[in-house]
N, C-alpha and C positions, 0 to 999 in steps of 0.2 A: 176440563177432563177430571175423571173421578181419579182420585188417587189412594182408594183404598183398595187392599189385596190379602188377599184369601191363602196361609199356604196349607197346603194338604199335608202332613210328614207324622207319622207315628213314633219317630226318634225325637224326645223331646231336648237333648243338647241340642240337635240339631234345628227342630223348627224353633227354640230360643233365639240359637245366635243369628238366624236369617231375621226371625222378627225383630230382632234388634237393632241389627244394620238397617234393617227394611227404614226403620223406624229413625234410625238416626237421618238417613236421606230423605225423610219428610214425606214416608209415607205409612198410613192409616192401616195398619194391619189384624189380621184376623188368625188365629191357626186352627187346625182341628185336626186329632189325632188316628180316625179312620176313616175308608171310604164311604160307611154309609153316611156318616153323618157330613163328609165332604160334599157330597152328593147333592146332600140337602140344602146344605149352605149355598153350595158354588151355585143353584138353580135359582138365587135370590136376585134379582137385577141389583146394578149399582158396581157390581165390582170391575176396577180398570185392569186387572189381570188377576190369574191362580198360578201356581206355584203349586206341581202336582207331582207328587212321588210317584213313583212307578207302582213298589210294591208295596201295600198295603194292605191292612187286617180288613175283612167286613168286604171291599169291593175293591179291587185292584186301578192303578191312574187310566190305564187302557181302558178300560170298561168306562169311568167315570167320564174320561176324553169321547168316547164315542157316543154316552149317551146325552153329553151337555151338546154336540155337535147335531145327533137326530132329532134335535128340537132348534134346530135355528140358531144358538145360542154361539156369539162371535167373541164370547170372552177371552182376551190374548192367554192362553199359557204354555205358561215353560215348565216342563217335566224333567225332574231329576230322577236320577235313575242311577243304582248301583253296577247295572250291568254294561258287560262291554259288548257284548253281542251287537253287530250293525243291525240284524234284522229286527232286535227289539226298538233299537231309535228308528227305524225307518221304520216300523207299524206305527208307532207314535205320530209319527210325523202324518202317514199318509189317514192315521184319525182325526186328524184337525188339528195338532197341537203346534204352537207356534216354533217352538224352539227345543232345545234339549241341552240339560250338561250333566256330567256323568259324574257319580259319586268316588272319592269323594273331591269335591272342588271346593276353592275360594271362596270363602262370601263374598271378598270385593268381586269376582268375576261374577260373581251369580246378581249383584246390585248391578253389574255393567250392565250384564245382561238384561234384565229387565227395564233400565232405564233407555236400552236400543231399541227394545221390543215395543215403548209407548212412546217416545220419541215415532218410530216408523207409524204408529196407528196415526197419530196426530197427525203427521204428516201427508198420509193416505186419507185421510177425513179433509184437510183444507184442499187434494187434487181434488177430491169429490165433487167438491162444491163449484169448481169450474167446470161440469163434464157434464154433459146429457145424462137425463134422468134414465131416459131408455135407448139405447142400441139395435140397429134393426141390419140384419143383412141377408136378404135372400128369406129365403122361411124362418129365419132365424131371430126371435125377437129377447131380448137380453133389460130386464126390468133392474135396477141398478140398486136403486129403495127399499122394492122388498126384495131383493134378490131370488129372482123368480126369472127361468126363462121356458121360452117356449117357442115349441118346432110346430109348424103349420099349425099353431094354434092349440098343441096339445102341451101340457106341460110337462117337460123334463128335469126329474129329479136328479139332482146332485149333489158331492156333499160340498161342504165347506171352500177347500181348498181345491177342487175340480171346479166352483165355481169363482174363485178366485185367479185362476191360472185362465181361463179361459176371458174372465174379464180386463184381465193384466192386456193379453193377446186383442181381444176386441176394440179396447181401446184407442190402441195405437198400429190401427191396418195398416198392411204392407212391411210392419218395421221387423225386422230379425232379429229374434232373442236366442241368443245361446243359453244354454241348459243350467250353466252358471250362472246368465244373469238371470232368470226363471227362477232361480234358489234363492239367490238374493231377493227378490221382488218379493216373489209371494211367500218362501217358509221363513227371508231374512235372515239368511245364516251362507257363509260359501262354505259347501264341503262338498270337495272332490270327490270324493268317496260315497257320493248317494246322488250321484245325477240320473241315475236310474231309477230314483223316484219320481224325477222331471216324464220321461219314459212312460214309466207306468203312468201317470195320471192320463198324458196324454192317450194313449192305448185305450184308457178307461172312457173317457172325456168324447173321442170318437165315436166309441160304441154308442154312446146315448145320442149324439147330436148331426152324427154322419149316415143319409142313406146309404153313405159303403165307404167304409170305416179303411178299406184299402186300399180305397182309391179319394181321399177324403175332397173337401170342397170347402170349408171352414182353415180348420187350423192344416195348415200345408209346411213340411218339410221341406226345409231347405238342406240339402247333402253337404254334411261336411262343417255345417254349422250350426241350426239348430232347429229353430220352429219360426212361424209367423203366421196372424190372420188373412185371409184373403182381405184384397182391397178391390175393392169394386170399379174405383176409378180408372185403375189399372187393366181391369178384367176389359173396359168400355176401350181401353185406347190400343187395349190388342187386338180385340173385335173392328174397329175399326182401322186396322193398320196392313 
């Protein structure tokens, strides 16, 4: 795994002493001090995570997060952000971005952090390699490689992390995720306090994938606990019972 890293920060005590640390934990660091030129860089393959300020001269982390994510691009980052606002980390979050810590924090918690966040990739990269390349259920076809799926054959756009949560869920039919463990899995962080980004995705997630998003057929609520994929198995021994 690559272990160079990219941080975006226009505070240079600040993107110093992170490169520093970064740098004493053995990893290859990059910094740069606006978003256009972040922009630029972060679009280069090779890097094992970014490290993205919220607010920045030239193009803001938000804009930079959304548009490294409407190109495919699964580079883990963690956005620092001076604000405490929930609805600013929770736009983040639901632009692709892996993680969040709010200014001003620890450098050791921020090395923690980023050492959870590619730790998790790794570990998500060796399930991969155990698991069908493609997932099929009903008109539902889920391409895993190039993460592409498609409904009777048309293909439906998603972003990042709606295809992520969806594949969390396809995976493993029939099993019940609570919205917490949904946090954990796919954004890798518990906070209580934004399960209703679990929510929203799915609400989003349905709309694209469900002929009737209110009565859905794929990702089915479980009351009182959380979510789950239909399982097929399941579906055959009720039909038969």
């Amino acid at each position: 795994m690559s272990k160079k890293i990219l941080v975006v920060e226009d505070e240079p005590e600040i993107a110093r002493l992170v490169a520093l640390h970064l740098g004493d934990a053995g990893y290859e660091v990059e910094v740069s001090g606006d978003g256009v030129d972040g922009l630029r860089r972060a679009m280069v393959p090779g890097w094992a995570l970014i490290v993205l300020d919220l607010a920045l001269p030239g193009l803001d982390g938000l804009e930079i997060c959304k548009r490294l994510r409407a190109v495919s691009d699964q580079t883990p980052i963690l956005m620092a952000t001076a604000r405490s606002s929930e609805v600013d980390r929770v736009l983040g979050l639901e632009l692709g971005a892996d993680d969040y810590i709010v200014k001003p924090f620890s450098v050791r918690e921020l090395v923690a952090r980023v050492t959870a966040i590619l730790r998790r990739v790794e570990l998500s990269s060796r399930e991969r390699e155990d698991q069908p390349e493609v997932i099929e259920s009903g008109d539902l076809r889920i391409d895993v490689l190039k993460r592409r799926v498609l409904l009777t054959g048309e293909e439906v756009r998603l972003t990042a992390k709606e295809f992520d949560l969806l594949l969390q869920c396809a995976r493993h039919p029939g099993r019940v995720y609570s919205r917490s463990d949904l946090l954990d899995r796919v954004w890798g962080y518990g906070h209580d306090g934004s399960e209703h980004t679990v929510n929203t995705h799915i609400n989003r997630l349905r709309s694209k994938i469900e002929a009737d998003p209110a009565s859905p057929s794929y990702i089915l609520t479980v009351w009182g606990v959380g979510y789950k994929f239909r399982d097929e198995a399941e579906d055959r021994e009720a039909a038969h019972a």
